[in-house]
C-alpha positions as CSV (number, residue, x, y, z in Angstrom):
1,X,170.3,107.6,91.5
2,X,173.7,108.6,90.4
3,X,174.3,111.2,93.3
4,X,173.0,108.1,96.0
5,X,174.5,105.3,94.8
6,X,178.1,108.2,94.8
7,X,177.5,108.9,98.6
8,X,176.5,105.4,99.8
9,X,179.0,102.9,97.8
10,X,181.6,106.1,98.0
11,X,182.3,105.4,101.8
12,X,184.1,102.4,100.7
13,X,186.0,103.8,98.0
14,X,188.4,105.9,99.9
15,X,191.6,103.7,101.4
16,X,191.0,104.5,105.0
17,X,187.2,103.5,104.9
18,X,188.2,100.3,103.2
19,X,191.3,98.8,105.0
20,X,189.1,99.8,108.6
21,X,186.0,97.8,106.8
22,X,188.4,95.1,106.4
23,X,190.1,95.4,109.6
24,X,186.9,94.8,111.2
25,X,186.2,91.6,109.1
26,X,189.8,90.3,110.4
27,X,189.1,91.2,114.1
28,X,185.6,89.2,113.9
29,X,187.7,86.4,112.6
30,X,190.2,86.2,115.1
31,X,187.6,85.6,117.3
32,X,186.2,82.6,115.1
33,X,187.5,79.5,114.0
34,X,189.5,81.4,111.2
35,X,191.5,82.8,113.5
36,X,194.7,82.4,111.6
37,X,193.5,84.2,108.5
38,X,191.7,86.8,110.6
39,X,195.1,87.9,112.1
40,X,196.9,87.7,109.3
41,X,194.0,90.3,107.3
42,X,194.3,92.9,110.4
43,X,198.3,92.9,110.0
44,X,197.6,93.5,106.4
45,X,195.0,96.5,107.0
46,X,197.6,97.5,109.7
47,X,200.4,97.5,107.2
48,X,198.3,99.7,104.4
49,X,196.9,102.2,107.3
50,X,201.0,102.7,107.2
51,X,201.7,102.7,103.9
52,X,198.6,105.4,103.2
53,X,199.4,107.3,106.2
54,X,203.4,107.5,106.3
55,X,204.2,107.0,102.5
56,X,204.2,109.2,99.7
57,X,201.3,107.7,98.4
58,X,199.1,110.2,98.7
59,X,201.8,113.0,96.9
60,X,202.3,110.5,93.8
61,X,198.5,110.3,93.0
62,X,197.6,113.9,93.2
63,X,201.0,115.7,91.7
64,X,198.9,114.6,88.3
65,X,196.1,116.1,89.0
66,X,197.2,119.3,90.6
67,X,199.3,119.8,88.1
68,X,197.7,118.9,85.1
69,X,196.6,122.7,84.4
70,X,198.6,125.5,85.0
71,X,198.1,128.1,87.1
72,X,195.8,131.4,85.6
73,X,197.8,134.0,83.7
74,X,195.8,137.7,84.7
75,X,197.9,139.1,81.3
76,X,195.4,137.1,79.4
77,X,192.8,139.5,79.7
78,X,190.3,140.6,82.9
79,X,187.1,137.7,83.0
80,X,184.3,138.2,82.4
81,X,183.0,136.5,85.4
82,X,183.9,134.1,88.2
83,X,182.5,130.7,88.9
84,X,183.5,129.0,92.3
85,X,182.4,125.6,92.5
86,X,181.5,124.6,96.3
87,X,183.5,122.3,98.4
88,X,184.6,124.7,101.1
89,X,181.7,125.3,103.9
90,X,180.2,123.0,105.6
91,X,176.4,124.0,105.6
92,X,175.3,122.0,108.6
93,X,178.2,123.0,110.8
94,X,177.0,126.7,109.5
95,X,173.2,125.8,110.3
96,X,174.7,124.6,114.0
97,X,176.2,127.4,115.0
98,X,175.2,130.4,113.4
99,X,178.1,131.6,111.9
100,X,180.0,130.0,108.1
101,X,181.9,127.4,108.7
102,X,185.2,127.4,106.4
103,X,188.2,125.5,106.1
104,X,188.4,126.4,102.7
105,X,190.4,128.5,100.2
106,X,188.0,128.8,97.3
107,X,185.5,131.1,98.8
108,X,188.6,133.4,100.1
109,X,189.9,133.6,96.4
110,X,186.7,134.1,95.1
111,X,186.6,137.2,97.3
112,X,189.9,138.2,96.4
113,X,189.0,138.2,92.4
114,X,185.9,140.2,92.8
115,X,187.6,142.9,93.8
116,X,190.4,142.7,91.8
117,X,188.2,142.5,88.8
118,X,184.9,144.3,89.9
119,X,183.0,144.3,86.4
120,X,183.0,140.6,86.9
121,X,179.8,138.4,87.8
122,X,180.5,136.3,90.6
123,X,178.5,133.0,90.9
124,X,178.8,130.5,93.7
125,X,177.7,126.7,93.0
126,X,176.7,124.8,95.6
127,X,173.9,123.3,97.2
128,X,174.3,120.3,100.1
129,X,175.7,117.2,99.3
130,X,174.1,115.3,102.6
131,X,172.2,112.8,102.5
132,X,170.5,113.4,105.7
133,X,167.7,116.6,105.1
134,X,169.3,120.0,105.9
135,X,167.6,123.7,104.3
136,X,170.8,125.1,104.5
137,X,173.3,125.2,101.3
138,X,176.6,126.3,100.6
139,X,175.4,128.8,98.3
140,X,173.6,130.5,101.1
141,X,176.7,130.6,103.6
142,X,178.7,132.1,100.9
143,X,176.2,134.9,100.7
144,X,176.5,135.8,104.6
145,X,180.6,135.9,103.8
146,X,180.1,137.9,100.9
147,X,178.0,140.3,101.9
148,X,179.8,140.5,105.1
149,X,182.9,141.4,102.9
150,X,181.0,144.0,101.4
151,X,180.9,142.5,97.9
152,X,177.6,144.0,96.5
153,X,174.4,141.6,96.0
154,X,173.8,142.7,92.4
155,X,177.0,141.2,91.5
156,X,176.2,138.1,93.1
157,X,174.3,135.0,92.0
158,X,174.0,131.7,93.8
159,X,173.2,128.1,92.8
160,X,171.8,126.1,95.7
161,X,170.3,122.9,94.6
162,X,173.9,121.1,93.0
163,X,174.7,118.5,95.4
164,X,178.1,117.5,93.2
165,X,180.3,118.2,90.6
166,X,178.3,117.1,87.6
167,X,175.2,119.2,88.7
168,X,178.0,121.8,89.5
169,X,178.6,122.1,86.2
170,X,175.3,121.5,84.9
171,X,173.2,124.1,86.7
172,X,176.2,127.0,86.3
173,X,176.1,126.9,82.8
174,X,172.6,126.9,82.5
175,X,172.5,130.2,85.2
176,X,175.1,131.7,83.5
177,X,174.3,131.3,79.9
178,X,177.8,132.7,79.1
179,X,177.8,134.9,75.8
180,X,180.5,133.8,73.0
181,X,184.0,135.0,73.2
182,X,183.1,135.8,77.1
183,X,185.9,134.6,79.4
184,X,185.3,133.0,82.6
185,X,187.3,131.7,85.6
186,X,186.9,128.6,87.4
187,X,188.2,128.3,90.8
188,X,188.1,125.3,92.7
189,X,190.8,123.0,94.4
190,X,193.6,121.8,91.9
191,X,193.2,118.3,92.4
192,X,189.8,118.9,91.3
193,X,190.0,120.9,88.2
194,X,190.9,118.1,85.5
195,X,187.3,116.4,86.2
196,X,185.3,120.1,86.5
197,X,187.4,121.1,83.2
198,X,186.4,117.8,81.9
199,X,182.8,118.4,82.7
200,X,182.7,122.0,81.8
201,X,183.1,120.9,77.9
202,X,181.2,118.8,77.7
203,X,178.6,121.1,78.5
204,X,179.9,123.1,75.9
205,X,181.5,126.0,78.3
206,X,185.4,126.7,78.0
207,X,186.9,128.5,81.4
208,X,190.3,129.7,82.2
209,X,191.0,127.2,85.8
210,X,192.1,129.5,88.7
211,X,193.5,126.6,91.4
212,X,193.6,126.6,94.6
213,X,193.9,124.7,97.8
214,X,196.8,123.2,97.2
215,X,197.5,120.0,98.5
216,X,201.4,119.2,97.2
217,X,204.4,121.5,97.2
218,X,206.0,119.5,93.4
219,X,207.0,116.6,92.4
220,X,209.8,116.8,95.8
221,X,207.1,115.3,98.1
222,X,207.0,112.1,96.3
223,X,210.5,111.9,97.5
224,X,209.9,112.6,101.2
225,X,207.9,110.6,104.0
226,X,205.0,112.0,105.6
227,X,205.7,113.4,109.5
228,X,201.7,113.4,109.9
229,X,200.1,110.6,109.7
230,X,196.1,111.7,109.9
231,X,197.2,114.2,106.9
232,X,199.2,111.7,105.3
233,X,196.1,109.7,104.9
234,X,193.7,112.2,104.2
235,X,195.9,113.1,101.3
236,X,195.7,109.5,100.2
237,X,191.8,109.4,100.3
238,X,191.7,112.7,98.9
239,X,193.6,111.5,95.8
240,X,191.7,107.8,95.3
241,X,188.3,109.7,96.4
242,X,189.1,112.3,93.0
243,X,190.3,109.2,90.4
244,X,187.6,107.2,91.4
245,X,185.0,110.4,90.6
246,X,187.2,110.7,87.1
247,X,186.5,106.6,86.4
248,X,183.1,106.9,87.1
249,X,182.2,109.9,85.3
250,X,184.6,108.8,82.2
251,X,182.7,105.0,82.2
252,X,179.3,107.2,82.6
253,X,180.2,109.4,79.6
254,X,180.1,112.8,82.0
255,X,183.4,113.2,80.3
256,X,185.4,112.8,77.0
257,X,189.1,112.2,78.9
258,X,190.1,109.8,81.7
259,X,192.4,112.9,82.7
260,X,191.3,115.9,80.4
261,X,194.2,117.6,79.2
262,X,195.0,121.7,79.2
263,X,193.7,123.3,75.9
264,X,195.1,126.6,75.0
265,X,193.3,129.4,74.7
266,X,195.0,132.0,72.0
267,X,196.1,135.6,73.9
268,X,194.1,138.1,72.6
């Protein structure tokens, strides 16, 4: 229920998806007798398209999140394994056309690790998180791009059925049933680490975070205007689309923080 009522009432959570619901309400009215108030709610949703698009906006609510953790330190020891949570292949664009379909830095990191530390497990987390009935996963794409990079099989596992970051979370640690004192990375986008981190001890798992796809250069782009609109926007969805999922799962009781904070792992 939790995973529907995410994707369904979720459209309308992100800024753009919002202001163009409302934007449609004022058009309709224009055409009504509250034509006055209709115009004056579609220059509104005109001015915040603007505001999301053009403004810092988007910077300012993800600088906190990407950098709420800092980056890994490799002189803290070699991992004992690597978990990449999904989020960067698109299984039905895969299923289309035959081939992986990435945009993504995680899975390109993840590749990166594994041979740079190659007595470490490597597990990939994802299933699909449509709706709409597709056999395909992420996990499975990743497979084709690992193998295809010659990482060996044996050194790969794969969790298909997570459709999002709490069953993530929840089916890794239950495939990896990590031995104590065992160190493992977690790479996944740095906006999204607080609320995996968050998740991840609950379940009673502590990782090292390993971010990547960087979103922000520092706390300078909260000082400049954005020259792209589309990706000024995006970054504003991007950002409400991550608080909202760290409301939600802090009001559900998924996790213990609104923004959990870095905890310190003594060098060994």
């Amino acid at each position: 229920m939790f995973f529907v009522l995410s994707k369904t009432l979720g459209v309308f959570h992100v800024p753009s998806n919002l202001i163009m619901a409302f934007g449609a309400l004022g058009l309709g009215l224009i055409f009504s007798k509250r034509r006055r108030v209709g115009g004056r709610l579609l220059a509104c949703c005109v001015a915040a398209l603007l505001i999301c698009g053009f403004s810092p906006l988007g910077a300012l609510m993800l600088l906190p999140l990407e950098t709420r953790f800092s980056p890994w330190n490799p002189d803290t020891g070699d991992p004992a394994g690597i978990i990449v949570l999904g989020g960067g292949l698109d299984p039905e664009l895969t299923a289309a056309r035959g081939t992986p379909a990435t945009g993504g830095a995680r899975i390109v990191v993840a590749a990166e690790l594994a041979y740079r530390y190659p007595k470490a497990r490597l597990v990939y987390v994802g299933g699909n998180a449509s709706l709409r009935a597709v056999n395909l996963s992420e996990a499975d794409a990743a497979e084709g791009i690992f193998k295809n990079l010659g990482i060996r099989e044996d050194r790969v596992q794969l969790e298909p059925n997570s459709r999002n970051t709490e069953e993530n979370v929840r089916f890794s640690v239950q495939l990896v049933d990590p031995k104590p004192g065992e160190r493992w990375l977690l790479v996944t986008s740095a906006f999204h680490v607080p609320r995996a981190m968050g998740l991840f001890r609950k379940a009673g798992m502590t990782l090292d975070p390993y971010p990547v796809d960087w979103r922000t250069r520092g706390w300078s782009d909260v000082y400049k205007l954005q020259t792209d609109w589309i990706a000024g926007l995006d970054l504003t969805d991007t950002a409400a689309h991550e608080w909202l999922g760290l409301i939600a799962y802090r009001l559900t009781g998924k996790i213990d923080e609104l923004l959990p904070s870095p905890m310190l792992r003594p060098v060994r």
